[in-house]
C-alpha positions in Angstrom: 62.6 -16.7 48.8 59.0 -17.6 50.0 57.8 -17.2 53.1 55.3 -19.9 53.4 55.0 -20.5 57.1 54.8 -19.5 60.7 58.2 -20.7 61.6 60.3 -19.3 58.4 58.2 -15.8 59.7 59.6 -15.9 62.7 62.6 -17.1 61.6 63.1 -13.9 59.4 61.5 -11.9 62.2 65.0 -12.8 64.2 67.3 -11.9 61.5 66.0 -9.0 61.0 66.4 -7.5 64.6 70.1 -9.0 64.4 70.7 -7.6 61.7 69.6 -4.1 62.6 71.3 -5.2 66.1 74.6 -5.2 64.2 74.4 -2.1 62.5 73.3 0.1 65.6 75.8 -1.8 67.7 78.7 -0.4 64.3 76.8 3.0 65.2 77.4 3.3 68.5 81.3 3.1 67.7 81.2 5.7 65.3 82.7 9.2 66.7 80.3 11.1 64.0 77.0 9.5 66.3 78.1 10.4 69.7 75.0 13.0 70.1 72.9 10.0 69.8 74.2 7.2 71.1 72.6 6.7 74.2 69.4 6.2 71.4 71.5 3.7 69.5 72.2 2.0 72.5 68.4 2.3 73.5 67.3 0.7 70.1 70.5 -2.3 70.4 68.2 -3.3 73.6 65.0 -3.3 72.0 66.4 -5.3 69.8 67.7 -8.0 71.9 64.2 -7.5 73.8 62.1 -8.4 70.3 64.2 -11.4 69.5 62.9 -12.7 72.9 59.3 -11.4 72.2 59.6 -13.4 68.9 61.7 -17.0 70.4 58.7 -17.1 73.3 55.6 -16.6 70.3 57.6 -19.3 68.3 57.6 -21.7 71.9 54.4 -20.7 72.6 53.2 -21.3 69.3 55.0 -24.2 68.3 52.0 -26.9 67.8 50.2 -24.8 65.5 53.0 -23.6 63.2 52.7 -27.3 61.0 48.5 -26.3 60.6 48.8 -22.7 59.1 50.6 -22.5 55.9 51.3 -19.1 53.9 50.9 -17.9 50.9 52.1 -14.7 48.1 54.4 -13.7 50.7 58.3 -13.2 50.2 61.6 -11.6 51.9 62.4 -9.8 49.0 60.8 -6.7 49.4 62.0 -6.6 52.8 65.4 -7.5 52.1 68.1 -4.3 52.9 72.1 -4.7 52.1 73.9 -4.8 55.0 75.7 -2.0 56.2 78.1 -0.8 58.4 77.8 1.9 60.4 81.1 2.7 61.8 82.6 5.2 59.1 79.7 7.1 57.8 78.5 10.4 58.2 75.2 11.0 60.9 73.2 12.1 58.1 74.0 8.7 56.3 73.3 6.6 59.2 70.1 9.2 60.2 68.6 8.0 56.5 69.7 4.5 57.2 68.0 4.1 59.9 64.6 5.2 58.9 65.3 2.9 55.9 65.7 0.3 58.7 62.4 1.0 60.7 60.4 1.5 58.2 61.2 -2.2 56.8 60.8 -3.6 59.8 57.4 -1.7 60.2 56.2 -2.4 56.7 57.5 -6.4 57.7 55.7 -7.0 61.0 52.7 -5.1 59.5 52.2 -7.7 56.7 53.5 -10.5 58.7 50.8 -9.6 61.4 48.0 -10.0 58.4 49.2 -13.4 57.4 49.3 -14.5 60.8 45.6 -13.4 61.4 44.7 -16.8 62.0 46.9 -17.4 64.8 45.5 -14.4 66.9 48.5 -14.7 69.2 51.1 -14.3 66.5 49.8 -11.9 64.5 49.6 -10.0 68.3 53.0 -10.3 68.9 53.7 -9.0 65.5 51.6 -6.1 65.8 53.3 -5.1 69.0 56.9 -5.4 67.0 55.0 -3.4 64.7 54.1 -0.4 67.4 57.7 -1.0 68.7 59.1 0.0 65.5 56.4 3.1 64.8 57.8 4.4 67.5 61.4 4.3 67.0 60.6 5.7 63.7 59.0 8.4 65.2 62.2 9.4 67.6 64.1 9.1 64.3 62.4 11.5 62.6 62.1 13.5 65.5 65.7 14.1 65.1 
């Protein structure tokens, strides 16, 4: 499915930090991740954090989402299968998760390019972007 303008960007934005709320949130639960769980728990609030970052740039933004359209962009290659984290092993979830950053990275990173015309959303992009360098970083880290 296209992604042809701001609003279905942001609109993907959001699912993708609920669904990778939902999987660390199955994480936290599972016995095998109690080493890291105050992480998991850490990354569940970020998170909920970015899908507020990215419901204010939509508000903010609002009157110039009809003027910028979008083009050659797609969910596809950004699409992951859901999965649940409760009864997998730590090294499962440990690749999973940097499957799930890096997405998210690769995402806001493109995003953030065919926002450039909106300086403010491709900002806020970039800074989801940084958010999820980092947590990649901790991950591997690990």
């Amino acid at each position: 499915m296209p992604l042809t303008s701001f609003g279905s960007i942001l609109t993907f934005s959001e699912e993708i930090e609920t669904q990778d709320m939902a999987f660390y949130s199955d994480v936290v639960g599972n016995p095998e991740c109690t080493p890291f769980k105050s992480l998991f728990e850490q990354f569940i609030k970020e998170c909920q954090k970015n899908i507020v970052i990215i419901q204010r740039t939509r508000r903010e933004n609002v009157t110039e989402m009809i003027l910028e359209p979008v083009s050659d962009f797609v969910r596809a290659p950004f699409c992951i299968e859901k999965q649940n984290g409760n009864d997998i092993s730590t090294a499962k979830i440990l690749e999973i998760v940097k499957t799930i950053e890096q997405r998210s990275l690769d995402y806001y990173t493109k995003a953030s390019e065919k926002m450039r015309p909106l300086p403010e959303v491709s900002n806020a992009l970039k800074l989801l972007a940084k958010k999820h360098t980092a947590r990649l970083k901790k991950v591997n880290d690990i």
